[in-house]
FIDREN-540182 format. One record per residue (C-alpha): residue in three letters; x, y, z. Coordinates in steps of 0.1 Angstrom, whole numbers. Layout:
REM residues N
  resn     px     py     pz
   ala      X      Y      Z
...
***
This chain:
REM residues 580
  resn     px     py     pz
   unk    884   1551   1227
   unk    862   1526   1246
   unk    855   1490   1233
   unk    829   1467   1241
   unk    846   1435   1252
   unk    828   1400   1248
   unk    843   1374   1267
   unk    812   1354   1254
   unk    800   1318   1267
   unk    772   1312   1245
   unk    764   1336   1219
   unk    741   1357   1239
   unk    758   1353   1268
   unk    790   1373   1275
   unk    815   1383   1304
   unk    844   1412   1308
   unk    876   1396   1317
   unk    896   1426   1327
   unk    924   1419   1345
   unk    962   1394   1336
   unk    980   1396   1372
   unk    992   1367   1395
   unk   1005   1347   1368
   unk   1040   1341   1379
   unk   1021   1321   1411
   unk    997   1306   1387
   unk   1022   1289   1369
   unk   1041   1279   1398
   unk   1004   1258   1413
   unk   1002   1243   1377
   unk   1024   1240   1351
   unk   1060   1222   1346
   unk   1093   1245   1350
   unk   1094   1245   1307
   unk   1060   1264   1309
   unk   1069   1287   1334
   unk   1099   1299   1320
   unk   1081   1298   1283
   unk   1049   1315   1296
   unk   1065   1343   1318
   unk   1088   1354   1287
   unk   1052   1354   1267
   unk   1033   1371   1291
   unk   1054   1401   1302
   unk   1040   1426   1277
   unk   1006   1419   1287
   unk   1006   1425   1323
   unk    980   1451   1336
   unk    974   1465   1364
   unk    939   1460   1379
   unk    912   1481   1365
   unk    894   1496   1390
   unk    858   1488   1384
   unk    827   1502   1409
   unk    803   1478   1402
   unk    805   1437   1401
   unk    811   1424   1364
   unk    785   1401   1354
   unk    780   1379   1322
   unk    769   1404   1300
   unk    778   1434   1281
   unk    807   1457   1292
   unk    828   1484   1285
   unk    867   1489   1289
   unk    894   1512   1277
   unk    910   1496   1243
   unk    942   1495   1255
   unk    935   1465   1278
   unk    918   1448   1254
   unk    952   1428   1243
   unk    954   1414   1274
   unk    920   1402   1276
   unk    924   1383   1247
   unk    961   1368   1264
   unk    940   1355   1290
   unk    913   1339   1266
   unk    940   1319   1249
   unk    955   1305   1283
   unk    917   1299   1294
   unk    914   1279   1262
   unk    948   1258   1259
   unk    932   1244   1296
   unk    897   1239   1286
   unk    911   1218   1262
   unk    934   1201   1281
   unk    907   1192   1306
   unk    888   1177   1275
   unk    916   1152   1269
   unk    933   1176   1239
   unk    900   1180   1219
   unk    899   1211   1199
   unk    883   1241   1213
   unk    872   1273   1192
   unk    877   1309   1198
   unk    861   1336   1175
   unk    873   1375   1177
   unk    844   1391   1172
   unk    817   1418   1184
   unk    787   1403   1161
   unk    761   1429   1157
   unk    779   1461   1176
   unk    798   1491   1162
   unk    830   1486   1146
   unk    848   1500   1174
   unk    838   1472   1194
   unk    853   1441   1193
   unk    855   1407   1215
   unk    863   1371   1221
   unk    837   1338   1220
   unk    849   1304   1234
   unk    834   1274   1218
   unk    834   1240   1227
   unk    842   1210   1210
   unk    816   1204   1191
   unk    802   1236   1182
   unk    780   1245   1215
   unk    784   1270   1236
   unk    809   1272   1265
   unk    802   1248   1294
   unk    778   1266   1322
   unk    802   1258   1353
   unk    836   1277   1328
   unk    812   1306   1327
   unk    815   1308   1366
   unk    852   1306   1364
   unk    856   1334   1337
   unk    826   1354   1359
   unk    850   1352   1392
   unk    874   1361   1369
   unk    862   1392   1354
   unk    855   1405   1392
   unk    891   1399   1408
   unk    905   1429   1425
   unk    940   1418   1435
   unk    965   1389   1427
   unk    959   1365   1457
   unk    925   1365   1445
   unk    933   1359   1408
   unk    957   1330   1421
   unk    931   1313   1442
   unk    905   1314   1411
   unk    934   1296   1382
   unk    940   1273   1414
   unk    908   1267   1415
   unk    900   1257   1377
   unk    933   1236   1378
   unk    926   1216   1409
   unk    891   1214   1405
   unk    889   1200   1367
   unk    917   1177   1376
   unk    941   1194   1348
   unk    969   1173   1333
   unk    991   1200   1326
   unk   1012   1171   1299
   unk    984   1167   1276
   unk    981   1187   1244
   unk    960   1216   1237
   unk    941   1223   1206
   unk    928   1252   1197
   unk    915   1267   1165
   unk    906   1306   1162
   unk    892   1329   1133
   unk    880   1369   1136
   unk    858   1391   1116
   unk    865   1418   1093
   unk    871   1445   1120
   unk    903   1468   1121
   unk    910   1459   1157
   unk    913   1418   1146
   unk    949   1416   1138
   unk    965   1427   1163
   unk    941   1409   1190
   unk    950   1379   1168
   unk    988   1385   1176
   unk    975   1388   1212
   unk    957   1356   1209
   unk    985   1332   1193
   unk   1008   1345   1222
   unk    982   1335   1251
   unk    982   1301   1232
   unk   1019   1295   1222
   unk   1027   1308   1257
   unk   1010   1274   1274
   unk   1023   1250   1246
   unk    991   1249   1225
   unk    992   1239   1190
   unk    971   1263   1168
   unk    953   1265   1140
   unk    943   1300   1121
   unk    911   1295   1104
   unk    915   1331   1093
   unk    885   1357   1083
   unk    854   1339   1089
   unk    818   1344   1102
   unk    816   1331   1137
   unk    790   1299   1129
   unk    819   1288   1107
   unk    845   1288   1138
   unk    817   1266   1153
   unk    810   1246   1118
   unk    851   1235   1114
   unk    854   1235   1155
   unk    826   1204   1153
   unk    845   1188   1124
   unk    878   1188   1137
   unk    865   1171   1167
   unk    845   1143   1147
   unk    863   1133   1121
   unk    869   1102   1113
   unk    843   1089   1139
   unk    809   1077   1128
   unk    795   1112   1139
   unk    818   1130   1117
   unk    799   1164   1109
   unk    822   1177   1075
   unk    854   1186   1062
   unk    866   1209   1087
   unk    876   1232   1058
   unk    859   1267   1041
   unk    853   1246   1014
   unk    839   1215   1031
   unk    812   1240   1044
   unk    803   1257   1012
   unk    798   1223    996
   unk    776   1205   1027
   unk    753   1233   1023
   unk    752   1241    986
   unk    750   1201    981
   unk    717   1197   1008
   unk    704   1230    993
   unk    704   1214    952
   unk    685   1183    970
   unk    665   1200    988
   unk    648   1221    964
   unk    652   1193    934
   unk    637   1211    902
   unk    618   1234    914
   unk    617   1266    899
   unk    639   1292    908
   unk    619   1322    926
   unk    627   1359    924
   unk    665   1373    932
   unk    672   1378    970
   unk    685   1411    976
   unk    708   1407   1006
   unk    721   1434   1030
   unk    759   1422   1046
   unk    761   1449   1071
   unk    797   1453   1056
   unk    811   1425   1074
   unk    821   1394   1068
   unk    788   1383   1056
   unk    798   1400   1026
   unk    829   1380   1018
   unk    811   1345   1021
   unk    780   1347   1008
   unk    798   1357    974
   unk    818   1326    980
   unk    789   1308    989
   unk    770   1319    959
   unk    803   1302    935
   unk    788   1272    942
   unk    746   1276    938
   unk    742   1278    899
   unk    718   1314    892
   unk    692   1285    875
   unk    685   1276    915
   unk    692   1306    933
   unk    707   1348    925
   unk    716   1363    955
   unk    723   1403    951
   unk    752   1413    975
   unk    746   1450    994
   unk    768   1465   1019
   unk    792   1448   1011
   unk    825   1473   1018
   unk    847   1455   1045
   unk    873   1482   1036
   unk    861   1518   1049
   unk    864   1518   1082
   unk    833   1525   1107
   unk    807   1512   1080
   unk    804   1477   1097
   unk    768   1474   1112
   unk    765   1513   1105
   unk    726   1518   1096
   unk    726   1487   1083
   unk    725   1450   1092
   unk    698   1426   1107
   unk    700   1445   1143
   unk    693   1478   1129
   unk    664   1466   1105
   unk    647   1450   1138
   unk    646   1478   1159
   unk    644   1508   1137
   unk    618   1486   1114
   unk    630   1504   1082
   unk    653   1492   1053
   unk    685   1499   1059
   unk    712   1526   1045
   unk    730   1510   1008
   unk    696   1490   1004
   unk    670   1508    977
   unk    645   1473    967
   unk    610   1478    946
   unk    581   1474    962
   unk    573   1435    961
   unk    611   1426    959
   unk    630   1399    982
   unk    654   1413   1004
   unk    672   1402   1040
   unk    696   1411   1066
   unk    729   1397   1080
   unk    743   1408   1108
   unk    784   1418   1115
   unk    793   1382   1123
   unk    762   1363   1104
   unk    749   1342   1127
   unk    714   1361   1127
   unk    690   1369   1094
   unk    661   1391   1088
   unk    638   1388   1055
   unk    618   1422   1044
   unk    600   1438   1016
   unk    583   1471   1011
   unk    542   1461    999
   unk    521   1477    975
   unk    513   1505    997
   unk    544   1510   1005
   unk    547   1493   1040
   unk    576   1480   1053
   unk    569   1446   1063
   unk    593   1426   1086
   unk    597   1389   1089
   unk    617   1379   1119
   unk    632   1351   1139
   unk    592   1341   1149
   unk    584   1343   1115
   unk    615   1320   1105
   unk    606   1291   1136
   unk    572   1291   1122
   unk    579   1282   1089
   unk    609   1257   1093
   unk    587   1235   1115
   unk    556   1239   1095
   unk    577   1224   1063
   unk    597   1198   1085
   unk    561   1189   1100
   unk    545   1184   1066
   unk    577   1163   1054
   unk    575   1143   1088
   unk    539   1137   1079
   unk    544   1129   1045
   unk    570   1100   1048
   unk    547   1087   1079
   unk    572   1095   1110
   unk    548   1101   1127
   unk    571   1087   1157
   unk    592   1118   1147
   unk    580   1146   1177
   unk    586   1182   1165
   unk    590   1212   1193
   unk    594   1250   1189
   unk    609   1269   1214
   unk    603   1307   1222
   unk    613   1334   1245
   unk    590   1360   1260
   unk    601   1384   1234
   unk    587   1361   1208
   unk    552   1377   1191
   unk    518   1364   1212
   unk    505   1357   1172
   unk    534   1335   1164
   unk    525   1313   1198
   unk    493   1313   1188
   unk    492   1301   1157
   unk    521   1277   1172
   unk    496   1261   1194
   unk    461   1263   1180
   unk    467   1259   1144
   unk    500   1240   1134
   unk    491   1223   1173
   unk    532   1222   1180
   unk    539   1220   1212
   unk    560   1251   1223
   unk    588   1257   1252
   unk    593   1293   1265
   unk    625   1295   1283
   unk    644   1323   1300
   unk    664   1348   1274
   unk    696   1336   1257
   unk    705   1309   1231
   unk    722   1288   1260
   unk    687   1285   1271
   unk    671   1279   1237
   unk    696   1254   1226
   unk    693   1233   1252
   unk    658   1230   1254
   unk    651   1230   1218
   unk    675   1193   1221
   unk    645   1175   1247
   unk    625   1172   1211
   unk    632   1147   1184
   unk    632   1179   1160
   unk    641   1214   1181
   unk    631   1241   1163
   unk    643   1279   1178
   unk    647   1317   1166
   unk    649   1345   1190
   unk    631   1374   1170
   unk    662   1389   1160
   unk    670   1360   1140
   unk    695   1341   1155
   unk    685   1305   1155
   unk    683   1268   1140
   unk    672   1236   1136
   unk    687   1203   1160
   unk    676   1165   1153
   unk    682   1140   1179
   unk    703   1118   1172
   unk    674   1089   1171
   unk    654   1114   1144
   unk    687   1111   1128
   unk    688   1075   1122
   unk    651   1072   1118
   unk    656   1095   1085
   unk    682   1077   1073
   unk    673   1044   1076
   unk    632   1050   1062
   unk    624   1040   1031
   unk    591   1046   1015
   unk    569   1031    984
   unk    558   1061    964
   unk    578   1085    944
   unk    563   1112    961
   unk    573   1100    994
   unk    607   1089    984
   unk    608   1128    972
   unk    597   1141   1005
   unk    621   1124   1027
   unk    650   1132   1005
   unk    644   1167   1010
   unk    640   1161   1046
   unk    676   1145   1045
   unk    689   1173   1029
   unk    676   1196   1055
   unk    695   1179   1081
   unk    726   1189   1061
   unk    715   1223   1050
   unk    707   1233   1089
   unk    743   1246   1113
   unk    730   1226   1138
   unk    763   1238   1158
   unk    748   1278   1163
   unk    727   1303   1142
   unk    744   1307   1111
   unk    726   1335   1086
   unk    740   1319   1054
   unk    729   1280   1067
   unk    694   1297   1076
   unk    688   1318   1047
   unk    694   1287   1020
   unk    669   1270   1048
   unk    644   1299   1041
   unk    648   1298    997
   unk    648   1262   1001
   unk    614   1261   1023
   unk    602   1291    998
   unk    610   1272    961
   unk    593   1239    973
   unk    564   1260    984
   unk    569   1287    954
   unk    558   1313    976
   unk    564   1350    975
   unk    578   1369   1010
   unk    540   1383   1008
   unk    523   1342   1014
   unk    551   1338   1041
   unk    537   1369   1059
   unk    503   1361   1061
   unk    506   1328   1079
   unk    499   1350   1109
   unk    496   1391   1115
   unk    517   1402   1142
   unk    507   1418   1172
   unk    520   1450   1177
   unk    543   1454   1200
   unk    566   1477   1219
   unk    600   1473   1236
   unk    606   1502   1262
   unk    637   1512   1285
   unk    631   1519   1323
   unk    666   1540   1337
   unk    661   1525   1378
   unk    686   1529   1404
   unk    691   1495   1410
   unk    683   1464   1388
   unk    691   1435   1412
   unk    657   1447   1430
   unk    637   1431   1403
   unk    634   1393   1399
   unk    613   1371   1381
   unk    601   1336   1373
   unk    580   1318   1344
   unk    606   1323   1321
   unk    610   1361   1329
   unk    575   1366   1320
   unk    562   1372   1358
   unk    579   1394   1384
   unk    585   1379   1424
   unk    600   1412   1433
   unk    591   1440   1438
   unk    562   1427   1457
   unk    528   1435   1442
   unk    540   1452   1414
   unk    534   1425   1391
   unk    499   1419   1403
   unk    494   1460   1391
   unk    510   1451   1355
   unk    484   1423   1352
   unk    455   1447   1359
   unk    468   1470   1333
   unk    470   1444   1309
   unk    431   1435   1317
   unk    422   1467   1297
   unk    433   1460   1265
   unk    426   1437   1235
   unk    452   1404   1234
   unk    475   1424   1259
   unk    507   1413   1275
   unk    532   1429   1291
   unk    563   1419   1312
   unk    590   1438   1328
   unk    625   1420   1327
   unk    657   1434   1345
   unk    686   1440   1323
   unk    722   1418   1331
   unk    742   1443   1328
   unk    730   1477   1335
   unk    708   1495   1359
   unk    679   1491   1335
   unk    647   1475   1329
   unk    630   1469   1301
   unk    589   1467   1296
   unk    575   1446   1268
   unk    540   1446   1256
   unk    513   1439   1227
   unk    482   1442   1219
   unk    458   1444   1192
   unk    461   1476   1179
   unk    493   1504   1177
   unk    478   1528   1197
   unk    467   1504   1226
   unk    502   1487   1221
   unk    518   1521   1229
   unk    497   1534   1261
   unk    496   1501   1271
   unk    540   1498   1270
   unk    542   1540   1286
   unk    520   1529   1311
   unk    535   1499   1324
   unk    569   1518   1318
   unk    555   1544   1341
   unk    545   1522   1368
   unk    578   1510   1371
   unk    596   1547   1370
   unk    572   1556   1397
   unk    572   1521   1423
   unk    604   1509   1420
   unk    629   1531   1419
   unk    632   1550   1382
   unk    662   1580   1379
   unk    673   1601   1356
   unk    642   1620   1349
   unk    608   1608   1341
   unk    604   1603   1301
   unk    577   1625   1289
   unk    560   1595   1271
   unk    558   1577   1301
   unk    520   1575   1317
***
């Protein structure tokens, strides 16, 4: 049995930490003689011998034998209890997970104190990590962290953990506590939870009782923030049609029933599908926002009318997908585009309507993001838009240079972030009519109703209904804002990946010289083309993007790029028929 392991940084970003040796010189660099002795009676039944890799381990997606999984997830807890000590005691989170992969799979997420992702210059560290080959090396990189970050090895550590639905959880748990315990830390369980609410109660420990305090840091506290800012926001409108809502049989499942407990029917009926977290291998099997996106079809346990409402979680809901089948029978999706394009055009139009104008609202995109969407971005709703390299690292942290970030990747992870300045701005205005008085209540409750922390499907999906009732729109008005181009996402098998490397936000190639110049004359040909070819991080692949105006020159446009890349740089494994 293989398992994908996620020693993630951000939650696109993720590293392979295979290897617990050296730790009986670690603890001799760092810690007092009561650690030692408490750590090395701890870590004795998770010593590994070094797992014998042929090619570098990057941040990214990897696979390992099960078996050493346990001690990855040791290693995570030790890496945490000093991350946390370096932040003066503050509480970090840790979420055992695999998000949108198959049940077999499982994984680890670090989260910092108050809900972002993991600091850029830890991701080195658990990079150098993942790639040590022997013990002196291992040694020298714990030194390393210690020395380098200044680590009082007397303060505290804090560290609060959760884990999805999968089989595999428990006993990583065990694994966990005993990484933790073994360094001193104090620990909280959070137990079975999606992974924006690790990041949701990992903020709130961290700020309360301080004038940024974000919530009760409690399951409860986060049901009633957002069920709270959802009744305000949508005030009495009237209800819309029931939301049919696919869990993926995860943990989606479990909380958007408790979530539901506390929205009366009157405002909002959610109906609950794949929702078995008991039979095992069902999680994220033919179902779930990740399968609707790239096979474009409803998913298995899901049977809606044509016209009908219905979305996608996905195993950890942090990322949503809304559907529905027209009157032709069409399946018609509405992504993470479609999502950033309506949130800011409602926040804009409440902005407008309480006169903050001062207020500046962003959008930011990745080069996967639909050339309509951009469009309609830019020349109609005139928002100015950021494209930044792939992952949410990247997003996230450009999406907080505006006053109002708005960002989806077109899987649908994404969210909303206010500056702190647009934050007191909204809560001090005050305005003359009732009608503006309404508006800017509503566009205080969105500040409430958004997981500002990370992505959160259940956060974003009230978001959606909320945007949706005020507007009393069907999933059909939403849709035509703007028509999609059509698009295609191909896979280029190349004997090495490290030979490609772009710029522009991976949307031009440096190298391989020239070959980018013969993609652009391709795209010449045909109809609001674009292509780009992006290496992946983690295997010897590449993968060709491109769109254009109609299906068929979307496809020959996509084969042909694909087969200009098989042919000049270095393509194995046997030339795909529909390449051209």
């Amino acid at each position: 049995m293989y398992t994908t392991v996620y020693y993630i940084c951000s939650p696109s970003k993720l590293v392979a930490y295979v290897v617990i040796i050296g730790i009986t010189s670690l603890v001799l660099l760092a810690l007092s003689f009561f650690t030692i002795v408490h750590l090395l009676h701890s870590c004795l039944d998770y010593i590994r011998e070094v797992a014998i890799i042929s090619k570098p381990l990057l941040l990214g997606q990897m696979t390992i034998e099960a078996d050493l999984l346990d001690s990855v997830i040791f290693n995570v807890g030790i890496l945490a209890a000093l991350r946390s000590k370096k932040l003066d005691s503050k509480v970090i989170g840790v979420m055992i997970t695999a998000s949108h992969n198959p049940e077999r799979d499982n994984g680890v997420k670090l989260v910092d104190p108050y809900g972002e992702m993991l600091e850029q210059s830890w991701e080195e560290y658990a990079t150098q990590l993942a790639n040590s080959q022997n013990e002196d090396e291992i040694v020298e990189i714990i030194k390393s962290i210690v020395a380098g970050n200044n680590i009082d090895e007397t303060k505290a550590a804090n560290v609060v953990y959760a884990r999805d639905t999968r089989p595999s959880g428990p006993a990583l748990v065990m694994a966990l506590e005993d990484g933790l315990k073994s360094v001193g830390c104090e620990v909280i369980d959070f137990g079975v939870k999606t992974t924006p609410q690790l990041h949701y109660v990992t903020r709130c420990l961290n700020t309360k009782g301080t004038e940024k305090s974000y919530g009760e840091p409690t399951e409860s506290g986060y049901y009633k923030k957002l069920s709270d800012a959802f009744r305000n926001s949508v005030g009495d409108k009237s209800r819309i049609s029931e939301l049919y809502v696919d869990c993926a049989n995860g943990v989606g499942a479990l909380k958007l029933k408790e979530l539901a407990e506390h929205i009366d029917n009157d405002i909002l009926k959610v109906v609950v599908a794949n929702d078995d977290i008991k039979t095992q291998g069902k999680l994220n099997h033919l179902c779930g926002a990740d399968y609707v996106k790239t096979s474009q079809r409803l998913p298995l346990g899901l049977e809606i009318e044509k016209g009908k409402r219905a979305a996608s979680l996905d195993g950890d809901a942090d990322r949503i997908l809304y559907y529905f089948v027209d009157e032709n029978g069409t399946f018609k999706l509405l992504d993470g585009d479609k999502i950033a394009v309506l949130a800011s055009s409602f926040i804009i139009d409440l902005v407008k309507a309480v006169s903050l104008e001062n207020i500046k609202v962003g959008v930011v995109q990745t080069a996967y993001a639909n050339g309509s969407s951009t469009k309609y971005l830019e020349n109609t709703m005139k928002v100015p838009v950021s494209c930044v390299p792939t992952g949410v690292k990247h997003l996230h942290h450009e999406a907080s240079k505006y006053d109002i970030g708005v960002y989806f990747e077109a899987n649908g992870h994404g969210t909303v972030l206010f500056s702190s300045e647009a934050l007191s701005i909204i809560s001090s205005a005050r305005r003359e009519t009732e009608e503006q008085e309404g508006a800017l209540k509503r566009l205080r409750a969105l500040t409430n109703l958004i997981n500002q922390t990370v992505g959160d499907a259940l956060s974003d999906m009230l978001l959606v209904e909320a945007i949706l009732i005020n507007k009393q729109w069907t999933l059909k008005d939403w849709d035509q804002m703007y028509t999609d181009l059509p698009n295609r996402l191909v896979k280029v098998v190349v004997s090495d990946r490290h030979i490609f490397e772009s710029t522009n936000a991976e949307r031009t190639l440096v190298k391989p010289e020239g070959l980018q110049e013969e993609v652009d004359a391709l795209v010449k040909k045909y109809k609001d083309g674009r292509s780009f070819v992006r290496p992946s991080g983690t295997e010897d692949v590449v993968r060709v993007y491109a769109e254009a105006a109609t299906r068929e020159e979307c496809d020959e446009l996509a084969y042909t790029v694909a087969g200009l890349v098989y042919d000049k740089a270095g393509g194995t494994g046997g030339r795909p028929e529909e390449f051209l």
